[in-house]
C-alpha positions as CSV (number, residue, x, y, z in Angstrom):
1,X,-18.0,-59.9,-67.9
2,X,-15.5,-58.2,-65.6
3,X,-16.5,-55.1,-66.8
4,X,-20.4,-55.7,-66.6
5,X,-19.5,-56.6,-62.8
6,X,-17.3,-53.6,-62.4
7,X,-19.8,-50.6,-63.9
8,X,-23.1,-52.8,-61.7
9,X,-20.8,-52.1,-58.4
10,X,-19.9,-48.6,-59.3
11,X,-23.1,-48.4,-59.9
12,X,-24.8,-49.6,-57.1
13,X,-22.4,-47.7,-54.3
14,X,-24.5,-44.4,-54.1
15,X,-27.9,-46.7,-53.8
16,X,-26.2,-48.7,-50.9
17,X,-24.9,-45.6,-49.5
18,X,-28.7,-43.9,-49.1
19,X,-29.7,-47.1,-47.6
20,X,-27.2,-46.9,-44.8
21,X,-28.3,-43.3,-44.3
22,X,-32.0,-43.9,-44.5
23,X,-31.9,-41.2,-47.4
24,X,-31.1,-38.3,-44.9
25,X,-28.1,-36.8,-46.8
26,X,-30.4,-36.6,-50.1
27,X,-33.0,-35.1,-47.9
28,X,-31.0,-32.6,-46.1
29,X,-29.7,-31.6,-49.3
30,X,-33.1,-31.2,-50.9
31,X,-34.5,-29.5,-47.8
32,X,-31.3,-27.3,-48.1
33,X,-32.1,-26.1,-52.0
34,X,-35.7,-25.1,-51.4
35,X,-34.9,-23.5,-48.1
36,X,-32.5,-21.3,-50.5
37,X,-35.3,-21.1,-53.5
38,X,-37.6,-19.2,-50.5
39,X,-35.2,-16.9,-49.3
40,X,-34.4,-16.0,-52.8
41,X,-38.1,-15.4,-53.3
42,X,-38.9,-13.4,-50.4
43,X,-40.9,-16.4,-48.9
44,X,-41.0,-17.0,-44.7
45,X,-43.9,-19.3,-45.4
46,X,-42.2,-21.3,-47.6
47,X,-39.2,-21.5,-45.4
48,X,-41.4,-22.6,-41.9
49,X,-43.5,-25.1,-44.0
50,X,-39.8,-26.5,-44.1
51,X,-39.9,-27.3,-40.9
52,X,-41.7,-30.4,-38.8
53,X,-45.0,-28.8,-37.0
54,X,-43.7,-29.1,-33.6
55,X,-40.0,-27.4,-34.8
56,X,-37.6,-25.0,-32.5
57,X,-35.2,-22.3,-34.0
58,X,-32.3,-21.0,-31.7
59,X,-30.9,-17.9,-33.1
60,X,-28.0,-16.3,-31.8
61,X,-29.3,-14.0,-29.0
62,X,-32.7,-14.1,-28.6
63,X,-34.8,-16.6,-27.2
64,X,-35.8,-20.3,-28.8
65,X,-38.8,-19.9,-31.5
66,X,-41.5,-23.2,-31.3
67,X,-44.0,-23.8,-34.2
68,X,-44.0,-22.5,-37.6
69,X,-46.1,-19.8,-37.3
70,X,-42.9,-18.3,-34.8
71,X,-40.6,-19.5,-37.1
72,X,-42.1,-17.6,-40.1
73,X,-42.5,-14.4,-38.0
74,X,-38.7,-14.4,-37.3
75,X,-37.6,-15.4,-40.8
76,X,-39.7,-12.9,-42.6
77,X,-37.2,-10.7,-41.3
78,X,-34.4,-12.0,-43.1
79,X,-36.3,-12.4,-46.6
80,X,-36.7,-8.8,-46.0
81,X,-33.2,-7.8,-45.7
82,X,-31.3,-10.6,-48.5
83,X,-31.7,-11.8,-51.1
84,X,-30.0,-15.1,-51.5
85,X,-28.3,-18.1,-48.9
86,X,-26.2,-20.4,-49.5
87,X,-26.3,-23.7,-47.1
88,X,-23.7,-26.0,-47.3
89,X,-23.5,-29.5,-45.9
90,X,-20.1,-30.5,-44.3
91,X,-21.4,-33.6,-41.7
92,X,-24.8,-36.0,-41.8
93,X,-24.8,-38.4,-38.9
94,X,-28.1,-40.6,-39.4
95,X,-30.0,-41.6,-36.5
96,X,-33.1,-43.6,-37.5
97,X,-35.8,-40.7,-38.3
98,X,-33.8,-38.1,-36.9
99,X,-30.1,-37.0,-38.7
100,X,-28.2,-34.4,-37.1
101,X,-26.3,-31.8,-39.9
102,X,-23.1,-29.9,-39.4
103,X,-23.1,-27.2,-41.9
104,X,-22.6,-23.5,-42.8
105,X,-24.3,-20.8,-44.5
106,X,-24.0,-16.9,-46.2
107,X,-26.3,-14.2,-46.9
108,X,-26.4,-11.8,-49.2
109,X,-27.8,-8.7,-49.6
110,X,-29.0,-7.1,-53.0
111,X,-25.1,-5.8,-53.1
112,X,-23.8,-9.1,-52.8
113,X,-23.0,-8.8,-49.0
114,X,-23.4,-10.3,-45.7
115,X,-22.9,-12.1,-43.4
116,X,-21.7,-16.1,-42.8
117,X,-21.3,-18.4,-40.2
118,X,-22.0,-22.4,-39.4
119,X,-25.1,-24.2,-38.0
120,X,-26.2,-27.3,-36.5
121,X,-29.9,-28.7,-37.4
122,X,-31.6,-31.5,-36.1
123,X,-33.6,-33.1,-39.1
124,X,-36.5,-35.3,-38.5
125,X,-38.4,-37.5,-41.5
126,X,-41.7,-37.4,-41.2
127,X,-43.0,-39.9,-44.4
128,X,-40.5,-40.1,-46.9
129,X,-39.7,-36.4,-46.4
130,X,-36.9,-34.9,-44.1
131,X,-37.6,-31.5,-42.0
132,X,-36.1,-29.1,-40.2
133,X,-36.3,-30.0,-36.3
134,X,-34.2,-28.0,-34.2
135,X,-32.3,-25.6,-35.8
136,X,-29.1,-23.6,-33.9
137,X,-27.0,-21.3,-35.8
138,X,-24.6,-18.6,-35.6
139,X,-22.1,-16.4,-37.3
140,X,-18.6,-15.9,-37.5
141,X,-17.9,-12.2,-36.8
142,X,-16.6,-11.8,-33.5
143,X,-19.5,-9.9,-31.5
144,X,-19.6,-6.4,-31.3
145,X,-17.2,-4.7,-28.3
146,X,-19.1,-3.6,-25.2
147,X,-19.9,-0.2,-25.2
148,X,-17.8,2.2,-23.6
149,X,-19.0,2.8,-19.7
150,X,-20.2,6.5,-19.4
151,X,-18.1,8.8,-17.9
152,X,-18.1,9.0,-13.9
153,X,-19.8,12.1,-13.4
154,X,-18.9,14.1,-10.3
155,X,-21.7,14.5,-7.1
156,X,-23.9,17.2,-7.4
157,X,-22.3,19.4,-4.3
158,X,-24.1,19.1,-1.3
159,X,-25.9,21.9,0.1
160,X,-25.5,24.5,2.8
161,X,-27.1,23.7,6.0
162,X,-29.3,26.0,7.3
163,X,-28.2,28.1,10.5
């Protein structure tokens, strides 16, 4: 009997523990997986039908991105350039139909390189299905140093005044 009791609570903890979260960490998670599976095939539609209609992207210097038609346009760049991401969930804090994720991510490139860094994404559900809201992210190389200010070049001499 005390072991019936024992394995039906052990059990039961990961059920009780999506209830308290409303199922956002499972949905992140799976949001997370096929956001990977579309970079890996080369798909920018795939990834912006991961986000809600009415989404915003802020990537690191250059101006928010609304709607997923935007969103597409500026991923299709990346699909072209790697081949594989890898997203990983550190933080879910749960907000009704919102959750807020703390996480990090690396590219690769066809050589198995590229760059990493951490993100913050607002998740929204919309049904039973959690989506991309506002998404922020940026990387961990320090940014590039300023380039070096051209060299003062001396005043064209003035010229003679007429006498």
């Amino acid at each position: 009997m005390r072991r019936t009791v024992l394995t039906l609570l052990v059990c039961a903890v990961p059920f009780v523990a999506q209830a308290a979260d409303g199922g956002a960490k499972a949905g992140i998670e799976a949001g997370n997986r096929k956001f990977e599976e579309a970079v890996a095939k080369g798909d920018a539609a795939a990834i912006a039908k991961l986000y809600a209609e009415d989404a915003e992207i802020l990537p690191p210097d250059l101006p928010p991105k609304k709607g997923r038609e935007a969103i597409q346009k500026e991923f299709a760049g990346l699909v072209g350039a790697f081949k594989k991401i890898t997203l990983k969930t550190h933080e879910v804090y749960p907000m009704g139909n919102f959750a807020l994720e703390v996480g990090s991510w690396k590219l690769e490139d066809a050589s198995g390189k590229g760059p990493e860094g951490k993100d913050m994404v607002l998740w929204k559900k919309n049904g039973s299905t959690w989506q991309l809201y506002r998404d922020m992210w940026s990387g961990n190389a320090p940014p590039p140093p300023p380039a070096p200010a051209a060299a003062a070049q001396p005043a064209p001499a003035a010229a003679p005044a007429a006498k």
